[in-house]
Steps between C-alpha positions, in 0.01 A plus 500: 500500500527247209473640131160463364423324138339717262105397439454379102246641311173323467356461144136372666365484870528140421916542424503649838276210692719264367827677617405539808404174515828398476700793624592614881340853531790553759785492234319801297298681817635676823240422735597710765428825320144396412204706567160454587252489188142616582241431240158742618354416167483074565173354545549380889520101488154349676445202685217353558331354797189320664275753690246370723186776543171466678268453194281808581843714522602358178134599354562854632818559362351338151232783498734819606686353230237490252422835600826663412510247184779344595625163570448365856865388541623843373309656757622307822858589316427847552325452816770312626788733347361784612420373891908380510565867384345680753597257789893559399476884519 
């Protein structure tokens, strides 16, 4: 195992960007003992995409949501979240 350099420290995030930048993370990180990071608190990236819906199933959907006072994408979310959920147990 090769000898590792020793990380500088940063005076500003932007210090570090630019080191990095510039820098092999290899020389100053062992790799092989990293760990998996898990972030619960991160907002889940979205992505979004073209639906195509019978207009009286999109009307329906618009007035359950209205109903519940919520927006009529936010409800085929849950609809849709909750649907996969059950179908995997």
């Amino acid at each position: 195992m090769k000898e590792l350099k020793s990380l500088p420290k940063f005076e500003t995030e932007k210090d570090e960007r630019e080191f990095w930048e510039s820098h092999d993370s290899s020389e100053y990180l062992d790799l092989s003992r990293a760990q998996r990071a898990i972030f619960p608190n991160l907002k889940p990236s979205t992505k979004t995409i073209s639906l195509r819906l019978p207009e009286g199933l999109l009307d329906s959907i618009k007035i359950e949501a209205n109903k519940r006072d919520i927006p009529y994408q936010s409800l085929i979310k849950a609809w849709l979240a909750k649907d996969v959920q059950e179908s995997r147990r």
